[in-house]
C-alpha positions as a Markdown table, in Angstrom:
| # | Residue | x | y | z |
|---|---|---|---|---|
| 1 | Unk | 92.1 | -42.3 | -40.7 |
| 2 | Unk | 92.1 | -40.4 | -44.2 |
| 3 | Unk | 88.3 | -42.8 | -44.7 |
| 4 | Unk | 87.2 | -40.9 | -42.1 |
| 5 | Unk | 88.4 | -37.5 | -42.9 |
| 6 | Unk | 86.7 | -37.6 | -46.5 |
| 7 | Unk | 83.2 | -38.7 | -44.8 |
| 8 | Unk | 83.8 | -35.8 | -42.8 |
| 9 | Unk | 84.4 | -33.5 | -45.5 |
| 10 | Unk | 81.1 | -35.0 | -47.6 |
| 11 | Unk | 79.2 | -34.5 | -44.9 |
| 12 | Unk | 80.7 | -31.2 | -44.2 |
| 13 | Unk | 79.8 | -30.3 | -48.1 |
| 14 | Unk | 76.1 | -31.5 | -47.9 |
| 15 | Unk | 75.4 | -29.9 | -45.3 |
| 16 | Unk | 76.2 | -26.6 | -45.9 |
| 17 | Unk | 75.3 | -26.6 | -50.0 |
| 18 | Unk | 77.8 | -23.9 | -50.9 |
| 19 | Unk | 81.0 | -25.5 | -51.7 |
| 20 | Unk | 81.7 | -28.8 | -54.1 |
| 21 | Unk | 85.0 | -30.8 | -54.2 |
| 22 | Unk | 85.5 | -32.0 | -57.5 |
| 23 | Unk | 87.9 | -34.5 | -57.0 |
| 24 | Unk | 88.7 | -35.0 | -61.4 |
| 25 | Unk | 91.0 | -33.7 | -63.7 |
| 26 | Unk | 91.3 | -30.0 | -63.4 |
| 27 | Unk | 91.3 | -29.2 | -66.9 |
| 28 | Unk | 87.5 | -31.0 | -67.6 |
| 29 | Unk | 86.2 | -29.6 | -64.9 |
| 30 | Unk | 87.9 | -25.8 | -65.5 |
| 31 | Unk | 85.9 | -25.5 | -68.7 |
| 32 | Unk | 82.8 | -26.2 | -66.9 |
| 33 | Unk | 82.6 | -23.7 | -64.3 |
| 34 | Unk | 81.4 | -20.2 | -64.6 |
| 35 | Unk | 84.2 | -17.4 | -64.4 |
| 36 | Unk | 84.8 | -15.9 | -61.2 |
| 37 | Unk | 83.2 | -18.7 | -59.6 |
| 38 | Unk | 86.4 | -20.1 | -58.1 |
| 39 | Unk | 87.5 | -19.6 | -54.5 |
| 40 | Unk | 90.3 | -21.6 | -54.0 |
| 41 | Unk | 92.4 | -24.5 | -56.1 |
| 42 | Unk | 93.9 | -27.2 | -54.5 |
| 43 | Unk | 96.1 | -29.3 | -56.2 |
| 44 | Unk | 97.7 | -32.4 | -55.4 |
| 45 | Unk | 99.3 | -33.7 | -59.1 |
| 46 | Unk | 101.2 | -37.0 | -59.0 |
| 47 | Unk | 105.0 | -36.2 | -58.1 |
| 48 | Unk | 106.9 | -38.3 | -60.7 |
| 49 | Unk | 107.3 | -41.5 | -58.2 |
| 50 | Unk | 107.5 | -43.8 | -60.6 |
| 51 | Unk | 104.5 | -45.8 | -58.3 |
| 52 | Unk | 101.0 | -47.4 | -58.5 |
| 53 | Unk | 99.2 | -46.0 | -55.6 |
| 54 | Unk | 96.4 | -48.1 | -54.5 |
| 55 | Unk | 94.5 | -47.2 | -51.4 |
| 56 | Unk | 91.2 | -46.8 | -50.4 |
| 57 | Unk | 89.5 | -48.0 | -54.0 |
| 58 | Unk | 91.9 | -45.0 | -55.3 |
| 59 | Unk | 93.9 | -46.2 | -58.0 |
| 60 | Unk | 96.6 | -44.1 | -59.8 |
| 61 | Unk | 99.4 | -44.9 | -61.8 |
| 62 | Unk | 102.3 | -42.3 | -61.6 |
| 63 | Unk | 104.7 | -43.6 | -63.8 |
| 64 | Unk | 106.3 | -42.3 | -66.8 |
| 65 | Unk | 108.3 | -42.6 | -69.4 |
| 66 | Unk | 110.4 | -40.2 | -68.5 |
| 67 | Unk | 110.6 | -36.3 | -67.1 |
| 68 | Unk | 109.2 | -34.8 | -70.8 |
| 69 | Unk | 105.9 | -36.6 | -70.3 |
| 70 | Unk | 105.8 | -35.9 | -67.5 |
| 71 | Unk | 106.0 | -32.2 | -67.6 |
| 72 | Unk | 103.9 | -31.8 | -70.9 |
| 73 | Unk | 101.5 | -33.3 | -69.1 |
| 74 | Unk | 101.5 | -31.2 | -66.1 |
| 75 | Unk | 102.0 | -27.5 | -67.7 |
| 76 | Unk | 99.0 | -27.1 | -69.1 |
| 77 | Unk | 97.2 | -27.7 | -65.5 |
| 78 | Unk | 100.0 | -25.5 | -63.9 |
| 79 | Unk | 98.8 | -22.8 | -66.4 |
| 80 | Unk | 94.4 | -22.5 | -65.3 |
């Protein structure tokens, strides 16, 4: 199911040549955008799982050496 819902979405995107998903770290692709350029943020950070997540040819490791990595990690992206 969530294969097919990101064809969708590309599609959706290519089509209509207005919006992009950048699907990358927020703070590289923050400094790259014009101001006042920005619609909507959508952010999905890992959640401290302590997990590899592998699905779909998405790989990401969430684990940490503990919650102070974790957050120093996560303010600045918090803060945009």
């Amino acid at each position: 199911m969530v294969g097919d819902v990101n064809q969708k979405v590309t599609r959706l995107s290519v089509e209509l040549m207005e919006y992009v998903l950048h699907n990358e770290d927020c703070l590289k692709t923050s400094k790259g955008l014009p101001k006042e350029s920005i619609d909507l943020i959508y952010a999905d950070p890992p959640f401290l799982s302590g997990r590899i997540f592998d699905f779909n040819n998405c790989k990401f490791d969430d684990r940490w050496t503990g919650y102070q990595e974790y957050i120093d990690w996560i303010r600045p992206r918090l803060a945009i």
